[in-house]
ZAGU-390185 format. One record per residue (C-alpha): x, y, z; residue in three letters. Coordinates in steps of 0.2 Angstrom, whole numbers, padded with zeros to 4 digits, always signed. Example, Ala and Ser with C-alpha at 12.3 -4.5 7.8 and 13.67 -1.06 7.14 Angstrom:
# ZAGU-390185
+0062-0022+0039ALA/+0068-0005+0036SER/
***
This chain:
# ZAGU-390185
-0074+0110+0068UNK/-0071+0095+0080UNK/-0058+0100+0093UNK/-0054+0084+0095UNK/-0046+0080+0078UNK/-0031+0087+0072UNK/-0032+0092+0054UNK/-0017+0100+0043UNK/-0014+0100+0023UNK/+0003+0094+0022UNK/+0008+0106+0010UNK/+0006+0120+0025UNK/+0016+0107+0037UNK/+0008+0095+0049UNK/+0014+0105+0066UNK/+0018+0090+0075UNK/+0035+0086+0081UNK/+0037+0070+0070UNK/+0029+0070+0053UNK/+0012+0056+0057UNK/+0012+0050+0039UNK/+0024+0036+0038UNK/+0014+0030+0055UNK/-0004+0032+0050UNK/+0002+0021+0034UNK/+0011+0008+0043UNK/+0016-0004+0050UNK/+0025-0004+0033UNK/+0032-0020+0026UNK/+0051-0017+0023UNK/+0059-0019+0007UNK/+0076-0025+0009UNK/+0083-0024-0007UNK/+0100-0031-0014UNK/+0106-0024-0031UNK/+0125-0022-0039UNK/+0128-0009-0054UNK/+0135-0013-0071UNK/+0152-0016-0064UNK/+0145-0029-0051UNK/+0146-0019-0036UNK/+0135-0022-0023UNK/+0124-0015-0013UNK/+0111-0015-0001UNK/+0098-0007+0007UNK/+0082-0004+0016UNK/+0066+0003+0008UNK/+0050+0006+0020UNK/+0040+0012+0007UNK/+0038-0006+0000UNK/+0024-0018-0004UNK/+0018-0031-0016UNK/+0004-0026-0030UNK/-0002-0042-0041UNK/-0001-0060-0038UNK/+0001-0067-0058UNK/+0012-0061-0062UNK/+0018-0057-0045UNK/+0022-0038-0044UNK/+0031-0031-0027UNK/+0037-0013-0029UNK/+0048-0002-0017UNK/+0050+0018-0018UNK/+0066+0029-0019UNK/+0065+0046-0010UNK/+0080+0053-0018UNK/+0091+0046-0034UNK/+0102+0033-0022UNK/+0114+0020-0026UNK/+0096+0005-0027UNK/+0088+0016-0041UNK/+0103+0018-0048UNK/+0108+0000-0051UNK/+0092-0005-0055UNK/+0092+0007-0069UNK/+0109-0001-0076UNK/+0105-0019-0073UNK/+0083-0021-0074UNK/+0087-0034-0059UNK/+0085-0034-0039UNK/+0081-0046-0026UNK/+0070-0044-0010UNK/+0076-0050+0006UNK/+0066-0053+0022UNK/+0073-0043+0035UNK/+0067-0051+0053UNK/+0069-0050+0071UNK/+0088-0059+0074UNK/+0094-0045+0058UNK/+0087-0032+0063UNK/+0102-0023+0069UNK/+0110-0029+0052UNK/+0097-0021+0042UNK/+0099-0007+0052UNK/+0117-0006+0050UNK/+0115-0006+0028UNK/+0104+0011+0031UNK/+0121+0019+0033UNK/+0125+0033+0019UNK/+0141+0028+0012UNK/+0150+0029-0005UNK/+0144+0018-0019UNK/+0159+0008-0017UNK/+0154+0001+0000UNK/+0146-0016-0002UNK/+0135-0016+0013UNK/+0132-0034+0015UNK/+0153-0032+0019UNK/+0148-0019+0030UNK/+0134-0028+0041UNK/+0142-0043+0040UNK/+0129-0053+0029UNK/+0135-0065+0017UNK/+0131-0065-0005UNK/+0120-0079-0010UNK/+0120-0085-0027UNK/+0102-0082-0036UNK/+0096-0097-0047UNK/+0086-0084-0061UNK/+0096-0067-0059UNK/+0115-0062-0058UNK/+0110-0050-0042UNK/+0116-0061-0025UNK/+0102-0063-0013UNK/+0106-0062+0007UNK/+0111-0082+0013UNK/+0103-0078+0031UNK/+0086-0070+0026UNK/+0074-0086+0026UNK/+0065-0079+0011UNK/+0072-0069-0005UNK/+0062-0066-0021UNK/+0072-0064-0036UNK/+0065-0050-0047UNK/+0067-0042-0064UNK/+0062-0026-0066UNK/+0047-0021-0078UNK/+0042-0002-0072UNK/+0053+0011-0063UNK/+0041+0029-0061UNK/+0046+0045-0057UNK/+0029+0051-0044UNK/+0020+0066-0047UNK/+0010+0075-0037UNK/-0009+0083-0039UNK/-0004+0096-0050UNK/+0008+0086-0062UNK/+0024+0092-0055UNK/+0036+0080-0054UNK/+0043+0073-0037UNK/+0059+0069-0032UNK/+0054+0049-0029UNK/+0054+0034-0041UNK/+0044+0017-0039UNK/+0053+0004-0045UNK/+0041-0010-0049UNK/+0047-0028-0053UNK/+0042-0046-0057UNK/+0046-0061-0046UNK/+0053-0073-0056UNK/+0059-0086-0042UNK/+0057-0089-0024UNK/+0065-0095-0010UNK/+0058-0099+0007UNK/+0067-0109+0021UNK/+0055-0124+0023UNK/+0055-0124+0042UNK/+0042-0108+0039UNK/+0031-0120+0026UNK/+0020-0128+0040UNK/+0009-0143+0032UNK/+0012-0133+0015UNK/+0007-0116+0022UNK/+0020-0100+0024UNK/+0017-0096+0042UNK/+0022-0075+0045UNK/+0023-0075+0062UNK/+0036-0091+0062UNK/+0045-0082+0051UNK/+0048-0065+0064UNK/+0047-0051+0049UNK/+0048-0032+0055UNK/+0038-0019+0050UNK/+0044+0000+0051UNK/+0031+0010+0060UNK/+0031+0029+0064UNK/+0044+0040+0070UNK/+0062+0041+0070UNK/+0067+0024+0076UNK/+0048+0013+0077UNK/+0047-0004+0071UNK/+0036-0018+0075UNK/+0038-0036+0074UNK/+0024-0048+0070UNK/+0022-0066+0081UNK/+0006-0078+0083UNK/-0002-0068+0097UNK/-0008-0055+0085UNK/-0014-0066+0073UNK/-0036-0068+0070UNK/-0042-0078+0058UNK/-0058-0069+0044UNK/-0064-0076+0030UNK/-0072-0066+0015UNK/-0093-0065+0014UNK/-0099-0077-0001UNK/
***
């Protein structure tokens, strides 16, 4: 065995002092998810296990660990929306990871203002530059190897409209790195942010 790799089965525990999974697999795009329940309460919160799956019809999909208030109201109303969370809001993303009653609109709590959506009765967040509008088509309780069933669901939904600030549509193109998205990395408090210096340009063999 090569000393020189460290190799666990992480049902036997990684014996590390932080859990490397969520950092080999990363960084992860962030899922910034604004939903309200049946009553049109409101709520929002960051997912970390988030990405998107199919471009037509576009698919992006973000994972529950635990039953929590998102899953919840998704499950009531088949509607969310995804909101880019950036570098200036950051600390207001951070903020609506607080575990608070179902009651507690966080976009009160951060200090984030409602938008209207143009498709879906869920607001959007007015100072994210880009929010997708999604109705939900799958939400999957995981399982693992041996068909027991784990306590995670994967919501799964179409976009059905779009909105980008057009200051990040340079000549007709979405520029990322104008746009400063964070990324949650490993350990208890990592996150990257993405600019133009770590941008290369690859084109697929014909």
């Amino acid at each position: 065995m090569n000393d020189q790799i460290h190799f666990y089965e992480p049902r036997l525990g990684h014996g590390l002092p932080h859990d490397p999974f969520n950092a080999i697999v990363g960084p992860r795009p962030i899922g910034w998810i604004s939903s309200h329940d049946a009553q049109g309460r409101l709520n929002l919160a960051p997912y970390s296990f988030f990405n998107g799956f199919n471009y037509m019809p576009p698919i992006i999909g973000f994972a529950s660990v635990g039953a929590k208030d998102t899953l919840r109201n998704v499950q009531q109303t088949r509607e969310f929306a995804w909101n880019l969370a950036t570098r200036p809001l950051a600390e207001q993303m951070n903020q609506t990871c607080a575990t608070v009653p179902p009651e507690v609109d966080e976009f009160a709590l951060a200090g984030l203002t409602p938008a209207p959506s143009r498709v879906i009765a869920v607001p959007r967040v007015a100072e994210s530059p880009v929010s997708l509008e999604c109705r939900v088509t799958q939400v999957i309780q995981l399982q693992g190897a041996d068909g027991s069933l784990v306590e995670t669901w994967l919501t799964l939904g179409e976009v059905v409209a779009v909105h980008i600030d057009k200051r990040l549509l340079k000549a007709g193109v979405y520029d990322t790195a104008a746009a400063r998205p964070i990324l949650r990395g490993g350990g208890p408090a990592a996150y990257f942010e993405i600019d133009a210096a770590q941008r290369f340009s690859m084109h697929r063999p014909r």
